[in-house]
BAFI-3210 file (N, C-alpha, C; in Angstrom, 3 decimals, decimal comma, padded with zeros to 6 digits):
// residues 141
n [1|2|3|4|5|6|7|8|9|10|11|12|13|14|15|16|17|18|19|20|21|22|23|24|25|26|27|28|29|30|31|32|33|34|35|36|37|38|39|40|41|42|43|44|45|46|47|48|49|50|51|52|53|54|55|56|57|58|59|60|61|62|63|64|65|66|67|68|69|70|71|72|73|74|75|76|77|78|79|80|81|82|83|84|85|86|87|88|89|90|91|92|93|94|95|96|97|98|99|100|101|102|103|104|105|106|107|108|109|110|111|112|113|114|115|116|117|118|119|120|121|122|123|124|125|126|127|128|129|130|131|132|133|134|135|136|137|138|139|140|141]
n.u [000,839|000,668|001,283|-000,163|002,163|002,315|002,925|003,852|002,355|003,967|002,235|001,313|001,552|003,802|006,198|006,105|007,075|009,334|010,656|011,047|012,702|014,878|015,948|015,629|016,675|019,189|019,387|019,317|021,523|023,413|022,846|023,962|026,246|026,890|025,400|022,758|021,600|021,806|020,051|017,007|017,199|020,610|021,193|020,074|021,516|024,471|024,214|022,663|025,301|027,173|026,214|026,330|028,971|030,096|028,920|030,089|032,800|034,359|034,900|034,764|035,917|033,931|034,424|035,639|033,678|031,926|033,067|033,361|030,530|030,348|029,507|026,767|025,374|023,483|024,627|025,960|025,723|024,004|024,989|025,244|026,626|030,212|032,590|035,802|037,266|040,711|042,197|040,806|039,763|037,180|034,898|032,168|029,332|026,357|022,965|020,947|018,036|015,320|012,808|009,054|007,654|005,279|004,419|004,278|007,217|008,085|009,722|011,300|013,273|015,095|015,820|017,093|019,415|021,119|021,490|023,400|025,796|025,627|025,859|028,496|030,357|030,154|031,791|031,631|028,890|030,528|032,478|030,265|029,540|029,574|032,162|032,978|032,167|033,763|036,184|035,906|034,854|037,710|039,336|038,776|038,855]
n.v [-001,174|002,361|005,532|008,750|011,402|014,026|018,049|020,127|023,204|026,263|028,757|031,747|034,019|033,333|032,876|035,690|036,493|035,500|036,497|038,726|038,774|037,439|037,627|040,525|041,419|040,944|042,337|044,873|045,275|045,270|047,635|049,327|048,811|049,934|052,078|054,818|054,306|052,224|050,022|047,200|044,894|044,760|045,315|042,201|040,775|040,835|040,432|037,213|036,485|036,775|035,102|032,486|031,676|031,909|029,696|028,009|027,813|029,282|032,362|035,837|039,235|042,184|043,917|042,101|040,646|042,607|043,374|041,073|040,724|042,598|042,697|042,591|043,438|044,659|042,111|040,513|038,015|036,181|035,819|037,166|036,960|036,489|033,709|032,794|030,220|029,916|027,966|026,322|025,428|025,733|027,141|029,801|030,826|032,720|033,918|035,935|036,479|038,874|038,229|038,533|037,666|036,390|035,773|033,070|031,717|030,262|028,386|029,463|031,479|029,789|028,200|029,773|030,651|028,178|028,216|029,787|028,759|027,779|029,784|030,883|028,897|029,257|031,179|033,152|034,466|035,491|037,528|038,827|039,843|041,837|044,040|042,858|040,786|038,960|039,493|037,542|035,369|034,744|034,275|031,726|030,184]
n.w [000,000|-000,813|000,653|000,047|-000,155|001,832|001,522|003,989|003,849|005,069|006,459|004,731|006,218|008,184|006,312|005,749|008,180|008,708|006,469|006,920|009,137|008,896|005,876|005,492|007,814|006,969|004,470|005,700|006,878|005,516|003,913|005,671|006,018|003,219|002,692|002,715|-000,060|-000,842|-002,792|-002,383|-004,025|-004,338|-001,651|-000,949|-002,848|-001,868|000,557|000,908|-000,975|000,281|002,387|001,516|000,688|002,888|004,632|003,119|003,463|002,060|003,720|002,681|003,028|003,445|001,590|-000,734|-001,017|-001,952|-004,379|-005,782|-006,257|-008,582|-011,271|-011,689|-013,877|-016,970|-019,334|-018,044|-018,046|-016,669|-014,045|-011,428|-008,940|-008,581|-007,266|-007,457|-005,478|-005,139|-003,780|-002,289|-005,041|-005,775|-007,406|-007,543|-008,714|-008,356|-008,834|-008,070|-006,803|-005,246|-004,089|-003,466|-000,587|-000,125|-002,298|-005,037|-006,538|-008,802|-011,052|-013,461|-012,696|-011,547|-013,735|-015,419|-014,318|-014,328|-017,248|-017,073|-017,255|-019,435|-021,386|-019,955|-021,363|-023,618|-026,310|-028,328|-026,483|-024,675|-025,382|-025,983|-023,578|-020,060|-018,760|-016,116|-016,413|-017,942|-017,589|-015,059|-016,252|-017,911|-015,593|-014,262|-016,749]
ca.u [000,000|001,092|000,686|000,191|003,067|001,897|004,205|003,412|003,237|004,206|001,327|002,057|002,234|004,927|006,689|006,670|007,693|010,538|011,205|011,201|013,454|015,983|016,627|015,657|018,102|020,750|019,755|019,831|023,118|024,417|022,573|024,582|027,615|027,127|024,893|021,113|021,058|021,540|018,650|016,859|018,039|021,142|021,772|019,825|022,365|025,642|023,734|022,823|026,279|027,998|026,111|026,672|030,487|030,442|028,319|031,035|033,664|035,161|034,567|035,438|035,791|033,288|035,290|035,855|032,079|031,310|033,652|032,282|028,887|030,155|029,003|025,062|024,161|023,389|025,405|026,466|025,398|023,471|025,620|025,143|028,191|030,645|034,115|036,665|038,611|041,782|042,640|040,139|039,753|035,772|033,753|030,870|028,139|025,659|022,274|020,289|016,178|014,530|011,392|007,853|007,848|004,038|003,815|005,359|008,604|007,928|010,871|011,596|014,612|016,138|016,671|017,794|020,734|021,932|021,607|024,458|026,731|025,579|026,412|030,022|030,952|029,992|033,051|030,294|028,106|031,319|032,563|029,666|029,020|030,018|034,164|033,421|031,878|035,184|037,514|035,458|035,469|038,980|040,030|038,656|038,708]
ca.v [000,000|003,548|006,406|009,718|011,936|015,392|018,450|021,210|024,361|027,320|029,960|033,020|035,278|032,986|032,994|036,953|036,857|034,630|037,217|040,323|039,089|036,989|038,182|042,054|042,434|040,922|043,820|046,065|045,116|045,345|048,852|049,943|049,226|050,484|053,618|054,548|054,375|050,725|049,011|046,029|043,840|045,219|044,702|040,780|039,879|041,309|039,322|036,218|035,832|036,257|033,948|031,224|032,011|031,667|028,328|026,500|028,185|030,445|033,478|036,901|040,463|043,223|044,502|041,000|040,438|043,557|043,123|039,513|041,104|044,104|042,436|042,376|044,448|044,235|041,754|039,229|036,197|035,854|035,702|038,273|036,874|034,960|034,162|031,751|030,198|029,318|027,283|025,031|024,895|025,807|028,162|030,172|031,767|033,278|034,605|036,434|037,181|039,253|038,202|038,936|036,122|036,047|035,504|031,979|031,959|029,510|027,582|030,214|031,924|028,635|027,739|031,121|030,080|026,838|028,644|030,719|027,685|027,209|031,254|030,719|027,804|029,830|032,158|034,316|035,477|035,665|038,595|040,483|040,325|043,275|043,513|042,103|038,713|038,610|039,197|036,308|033,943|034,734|034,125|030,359|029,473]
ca.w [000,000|-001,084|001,118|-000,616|000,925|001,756|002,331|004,658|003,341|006,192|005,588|004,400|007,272|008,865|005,328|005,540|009,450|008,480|005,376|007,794|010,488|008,260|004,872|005,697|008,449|006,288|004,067|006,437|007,508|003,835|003,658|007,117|004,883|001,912|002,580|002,323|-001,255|-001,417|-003,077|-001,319|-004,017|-004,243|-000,256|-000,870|-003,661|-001,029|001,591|000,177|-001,605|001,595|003,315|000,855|000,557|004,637|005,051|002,390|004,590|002,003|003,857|002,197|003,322|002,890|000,218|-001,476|-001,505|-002,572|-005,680|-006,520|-006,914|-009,395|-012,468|-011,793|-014,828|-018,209|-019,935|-017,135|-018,678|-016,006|-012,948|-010,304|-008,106|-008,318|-006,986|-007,658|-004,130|-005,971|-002,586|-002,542|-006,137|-006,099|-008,472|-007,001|-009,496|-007,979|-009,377|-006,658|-006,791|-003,992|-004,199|-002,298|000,111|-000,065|-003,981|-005,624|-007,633|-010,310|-011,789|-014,233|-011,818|-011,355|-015,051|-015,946|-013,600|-015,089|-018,485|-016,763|-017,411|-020,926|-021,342|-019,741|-022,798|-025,409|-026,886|-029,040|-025,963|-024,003|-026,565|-025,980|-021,596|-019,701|-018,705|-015,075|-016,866|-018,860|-016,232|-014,148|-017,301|-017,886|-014,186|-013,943|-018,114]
c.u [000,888|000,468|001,124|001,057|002,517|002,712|003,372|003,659|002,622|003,099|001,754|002,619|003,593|006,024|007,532|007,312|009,157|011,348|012,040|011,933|014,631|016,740|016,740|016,775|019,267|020,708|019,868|020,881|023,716|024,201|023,507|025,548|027,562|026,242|023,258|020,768|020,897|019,968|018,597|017,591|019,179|021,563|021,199|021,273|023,673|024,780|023,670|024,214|027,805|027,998|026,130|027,909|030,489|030,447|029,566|032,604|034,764|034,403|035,591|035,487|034,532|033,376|035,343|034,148|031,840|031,926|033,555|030,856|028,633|029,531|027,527|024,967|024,005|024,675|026,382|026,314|025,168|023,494|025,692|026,249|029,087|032,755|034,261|037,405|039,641|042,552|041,563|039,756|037,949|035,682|032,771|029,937|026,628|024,699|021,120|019,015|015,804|013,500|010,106|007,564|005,923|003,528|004,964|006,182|008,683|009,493|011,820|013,514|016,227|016,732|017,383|019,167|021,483|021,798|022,616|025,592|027,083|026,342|028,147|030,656|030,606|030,953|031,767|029,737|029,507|031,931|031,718|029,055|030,033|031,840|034,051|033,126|032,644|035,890|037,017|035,867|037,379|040,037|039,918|038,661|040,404]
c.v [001,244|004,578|007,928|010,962|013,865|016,449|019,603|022,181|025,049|028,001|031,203|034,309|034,525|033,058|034,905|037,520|036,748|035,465|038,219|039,880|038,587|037,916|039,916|042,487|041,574|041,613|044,635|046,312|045,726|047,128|049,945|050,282|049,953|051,856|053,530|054,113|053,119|049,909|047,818|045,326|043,560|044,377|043,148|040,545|040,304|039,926|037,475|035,929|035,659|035,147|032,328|030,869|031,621|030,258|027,410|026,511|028,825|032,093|034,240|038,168|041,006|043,149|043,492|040,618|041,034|043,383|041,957|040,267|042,426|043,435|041,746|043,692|043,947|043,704|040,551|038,234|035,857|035,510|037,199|038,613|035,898|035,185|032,854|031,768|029,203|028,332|025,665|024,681|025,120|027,224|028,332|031,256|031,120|034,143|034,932|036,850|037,441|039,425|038,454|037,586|035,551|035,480|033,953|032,628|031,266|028,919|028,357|031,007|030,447|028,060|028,627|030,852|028,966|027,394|029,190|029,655|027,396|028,371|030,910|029,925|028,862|031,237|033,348|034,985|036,113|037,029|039,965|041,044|041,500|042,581|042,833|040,612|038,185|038,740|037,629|035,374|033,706|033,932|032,434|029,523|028,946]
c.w [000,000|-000,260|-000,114|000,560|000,816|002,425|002,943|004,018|005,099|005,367|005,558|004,841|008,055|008,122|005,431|006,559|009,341|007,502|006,054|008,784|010,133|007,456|005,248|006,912|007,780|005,268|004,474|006,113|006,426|003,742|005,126|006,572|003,804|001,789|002,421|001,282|-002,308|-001,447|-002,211|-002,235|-004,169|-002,796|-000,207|-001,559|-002,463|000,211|001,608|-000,221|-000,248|002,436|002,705|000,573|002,386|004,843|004,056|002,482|003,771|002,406|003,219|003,515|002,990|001,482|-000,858|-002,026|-002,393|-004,451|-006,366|-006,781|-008,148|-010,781|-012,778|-012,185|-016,126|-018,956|-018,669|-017,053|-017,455|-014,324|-012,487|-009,355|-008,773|-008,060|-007,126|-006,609|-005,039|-005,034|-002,985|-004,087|-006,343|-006,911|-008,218|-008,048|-008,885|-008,657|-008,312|-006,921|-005,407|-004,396|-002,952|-001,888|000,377|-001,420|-004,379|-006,233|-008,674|-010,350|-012,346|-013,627|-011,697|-012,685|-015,504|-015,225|-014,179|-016,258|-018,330|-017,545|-018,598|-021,623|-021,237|-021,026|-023,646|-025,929|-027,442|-027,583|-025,206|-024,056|-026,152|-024,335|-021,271|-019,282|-017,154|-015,440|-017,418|-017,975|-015,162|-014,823|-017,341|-016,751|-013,819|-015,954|-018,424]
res [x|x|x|x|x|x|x|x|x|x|x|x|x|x|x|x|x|x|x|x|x|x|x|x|x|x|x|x|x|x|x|x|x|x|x|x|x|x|x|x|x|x|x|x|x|x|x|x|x|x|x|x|x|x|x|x|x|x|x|x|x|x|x|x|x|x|x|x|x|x|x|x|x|x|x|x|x|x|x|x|x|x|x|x|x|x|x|x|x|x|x|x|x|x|x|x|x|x|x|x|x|x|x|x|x|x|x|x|x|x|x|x|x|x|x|x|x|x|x|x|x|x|x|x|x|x|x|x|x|x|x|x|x|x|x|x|x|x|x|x|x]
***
């Protein structure tokens, strides 16, 4: 006999409690550093890419963060962060969404990310991404 497995969903005010006491003061924080004029997603992507650079125990600097995240603009084949630890030999790309923690996210975010990968191989788009997505490629190609 098969049971049908059912997952909990959290409801949506605990979703937005969990939004407002997590992610928002690790934008704060980011906005403490970097000034009022830092956007939320702006201080998410600095946040986020820190705290995923921490948990796999290459921590950076401020400063080091901040300069892994300069090439979230037009033309970054899709990567928002990313750093290379030339120690351990890992490669971190990073594509960051601050989303409304009350509305779904769909799939859509998550493929746009592994397309990053497909982006990186390809010499042609490579050519035409901004100069921090070429200095990145460059640095691990």
């Amino acid at each position: 006999m098969t049971t049908k497995r059912t997952r909990s969903k959290a409801p949506r005010q605990e979703l937005k409690s969990l939004y407002e006491t997590r992610v928002m003061d690790g934008i704060r924080s980011w906005r403490d550093k970097r000034g009022p004029d830092t956007s939320d997603d702006r201080g998410f992507l600095l946040w986020a890419f820190d705290l995923i650079l921490e948990a796999s125990g290459s921590e950076l600097t401020d400063e080091q963060v901040i300069q892994a995240c300069e090439r979230d603009r037009s033309g970054d084949l899709k990567i928002d962060g990313g750093y290379v630890d030339h120690e351990t030999e890992k490669i971190f790309l990073v594509q960051a969404k601050n989303w409304d923690p009350t509305k779904l996210v769909g799939d859509d975010p998550f493929i746009r990310t592994w397309e990053s990968l497909d982006l990186l191989s390809d010499p042609k788009r490579i050519e035409k991404a901004n100069s921090e997505a070429k200095e990145f490629y460059a640095e691990f190609a």
